[in-house]
N, C-alpha and C positions, 0 to 999 in steps of 0.2 A: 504494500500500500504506500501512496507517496503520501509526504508531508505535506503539510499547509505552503513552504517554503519553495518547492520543487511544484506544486500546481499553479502559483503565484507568480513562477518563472515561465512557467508554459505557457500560462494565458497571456504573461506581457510579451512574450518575445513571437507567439504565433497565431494572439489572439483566439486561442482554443474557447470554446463554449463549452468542450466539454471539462476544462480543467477547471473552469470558474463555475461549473454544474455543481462539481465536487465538491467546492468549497462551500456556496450555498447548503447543500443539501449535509456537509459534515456540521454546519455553527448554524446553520437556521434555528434549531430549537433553544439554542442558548441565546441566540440576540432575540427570538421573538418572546421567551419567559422574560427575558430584561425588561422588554419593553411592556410588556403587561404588567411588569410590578409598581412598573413606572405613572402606564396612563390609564392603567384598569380598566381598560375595554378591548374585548378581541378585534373587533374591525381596526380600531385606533392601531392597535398593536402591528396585524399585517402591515400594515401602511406605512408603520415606522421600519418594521423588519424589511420589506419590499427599497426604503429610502437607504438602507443602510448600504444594504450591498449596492445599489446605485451608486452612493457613495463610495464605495469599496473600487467597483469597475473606473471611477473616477481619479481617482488617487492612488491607485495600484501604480502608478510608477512614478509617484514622489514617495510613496514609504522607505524609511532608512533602511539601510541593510541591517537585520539582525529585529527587525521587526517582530514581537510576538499575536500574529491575528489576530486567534482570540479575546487581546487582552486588548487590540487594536478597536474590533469589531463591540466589544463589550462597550468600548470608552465612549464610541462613535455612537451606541444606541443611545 
């Protein structure tokens, strides 16, 4: 299985959809609990999960090297 940091690579250097799949589909359920603890409503929540990783596909190639996503994506919800 690859890492956060090796799918991270994939998608910036070849635009893959399916490395950035990956990534959604591995921390989805952790930024969308963030984000309902947050705004306590499941619609609100999708919206905010759906913003993040937008956010994420945005800023994937200004994050530092040595970046931990999780802790990225958590920050970002």
């Amino acid at each position: 299985m690859r890492d956060d940091r090796e799918l991270l690579r994939e998608y910036l250097e070849t635009k893959s959809e399916e490395a950035f799949r990956h990534l959604v589909e591995r921390h989805a359920g952790m930024v969308q609990g963030a984000a309902l603890r947050i705004v306590r409503d499941i619609s609100l929540a999708d919206e905010v999960c759906q913003a993040v990783f937008i956010l994420l596909a945005r800023k994937a190639p200004t994050l530092p090297a040595g970046t931990i996503l999780a802790g990225w994506l958590h920050q970002a919800t």
